[in-house]
C-alpha positions, 0 to 999 in steps of 0.5 A: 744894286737897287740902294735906297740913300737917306740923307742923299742931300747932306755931307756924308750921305750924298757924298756916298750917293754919288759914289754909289751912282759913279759905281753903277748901282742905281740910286734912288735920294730923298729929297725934301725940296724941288731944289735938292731933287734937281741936284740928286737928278744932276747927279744922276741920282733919282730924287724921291721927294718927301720927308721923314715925318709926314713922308716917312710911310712913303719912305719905307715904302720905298726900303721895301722895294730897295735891295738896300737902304743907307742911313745917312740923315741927321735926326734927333734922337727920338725921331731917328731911333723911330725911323730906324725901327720903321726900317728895319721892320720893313726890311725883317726877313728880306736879308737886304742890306740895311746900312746905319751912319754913326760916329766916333762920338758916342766914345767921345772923352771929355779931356779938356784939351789934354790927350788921352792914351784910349783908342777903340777897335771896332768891338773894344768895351767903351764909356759911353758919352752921355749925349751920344747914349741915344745914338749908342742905343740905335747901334744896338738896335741896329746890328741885332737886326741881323737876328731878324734877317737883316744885312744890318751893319753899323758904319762908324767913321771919325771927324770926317773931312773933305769939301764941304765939311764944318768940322775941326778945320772950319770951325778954327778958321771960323774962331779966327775970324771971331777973335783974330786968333786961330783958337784951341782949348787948353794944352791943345792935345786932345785928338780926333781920328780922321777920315776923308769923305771919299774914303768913307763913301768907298767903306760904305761901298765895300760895306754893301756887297762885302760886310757881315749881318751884324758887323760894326765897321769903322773908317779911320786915315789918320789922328791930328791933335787940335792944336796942330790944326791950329797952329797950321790955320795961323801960319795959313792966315799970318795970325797967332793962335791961342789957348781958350778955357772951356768957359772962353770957348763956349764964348767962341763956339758954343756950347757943343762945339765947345764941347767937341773942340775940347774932347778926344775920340780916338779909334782904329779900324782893324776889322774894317781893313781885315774883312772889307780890305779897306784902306784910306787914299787921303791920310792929311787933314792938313791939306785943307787948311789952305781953303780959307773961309777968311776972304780978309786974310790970304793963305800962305802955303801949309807948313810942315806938321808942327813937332 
């Protein structure tokens, strides 16, 4: 298949690319650089130089001619909600697959540090977290493109993780590096659903050639409470670790990581794994702990999950 990766050169969506090109579809990345379009072409990716602002007539150009597109880039709300209806215009009537990236925060709960009992299915009625409103919007917009003859699908996974990431893992190595401790908000308790890149990639895969007009598809492996993250990067880098209030953590993070170091945002995939037989390969998020981002602390072996 012919597929259009938009967002070719980031985390998640080059991470699909590569996959895709390892599978025998064709692959065409955008690229914004002559650096990044060397690598896609490395990779055995065809680089389409451009961007989603002035380049982005080009872009659509492209979809059209695509057998189908994935949405992998990082915009701000209002550019990507444009983009997206761009593409779907361009796509109306076709029934070529068109592929969005979301995420397990537009359910995201702010319980600062403590544990919350909620997890969501693919189509389980949610609060909305108010800064992922936007991102909930486009959602919508989305999968009701199948009305218009879209293969329109929505790909939701959780705190994805794997080579390269900067989530939960690096970010407490990073507040050891910052305050010689392995940091975490209040009790600690609060918990994401996990999934690993390669993992995400192979959904995206069976997405293409297998899913529904219209679907929402999770990826979740696995649930690791923050703390344990914690306590596991400190035996890793013979630190202590310690509790931080909201304030103490928008010190060490900011506001937003602040934010998301203290929230819970747990799903489960049971549509995923029913109508694309998906299952994750990678389920311990712990086994990347050892990959220090502290170059004046060596790691010791991970220990077992903390009881």
């Amino acid at each position: 298949m012919n597929v259009l990766v938009i967002g070719a050169t980031g985390f998640v969506g080059g991470g699909t690319a590569r996959h895709l090109a390892a599978t025998g579809h064709h692959v065409t990345g955008l690229a914004r650089t002559a650096g990044s379009a060397e690598t896609l072409a490395q990779q055995g990716i065809t680089p389409l130089r451009g961007d989603l602002d002035e380049g982005l007539a080009e872009v659509v150009l492209t979809a059209a001619r695509s057998e189908a597109v994935v949405f992998a880039a990082q915009l701000e709300a209002p550019q990507e909600e444009r983009v997206v209806v761009e593409l779907l215009d361009a796509l109306a009537g076709t029934g070529k697959a068109f592929l969005f990236t979301s995420g397990s925060g537009v359910l995201l709960q702010r319980t600062a540090g403590a544990w919350s009992e909620d997890s969501f299915a693919e189509d389980d009625p949610f609060t909305v977290e108010p800064l992922a409103a936007a991102r909930a919007a486009v959602e919508n917009l989305v999968r009701a493109a199948a009305a218009r003859r879209v293969r329109a699908i929505v790909v939701r996974p959780g705190l994805i993780w794997g080579p390269g990431d900067h989530g939960h893992v690096s970010m407490i190595h990073d507040s050891a590096v910052r305050t010689g401790a392995a940091c975490y908000v209040g009790e600690g308790l609060n918990t994401y659903s996990h999934v690993h890149i390669d993992d995400v990639a192979r959904l995206f895969a069976l997405a293409l050639t297998h899913g529904s007009p219209g679907a929402l598809y999770h990826a979740v492996a696995g649930e690791t409470p923050t703390r344990w993250i914690a306590q596991t990067v400190a035996h890793a880098l013979d630190r202590p670790t310690r509790s931080l209030t909201p304030e103490e953590a928008v010190e060490v993070w900011g506001e937003f990581g602040a934010l998301i170091l203290a929230a819970s945002s747990r799903i489960r995939a049971p549509r995923t794994r029913r109508e694309l037989g998906w299952r994750p390969n990678h389920t311990d998020m712990l086994t990347t702990v050892c990959d220090s981002r502290d170059t004046s602390a060596t790691p010791r072996p991970r220990p077992n999950p903390p009881a």
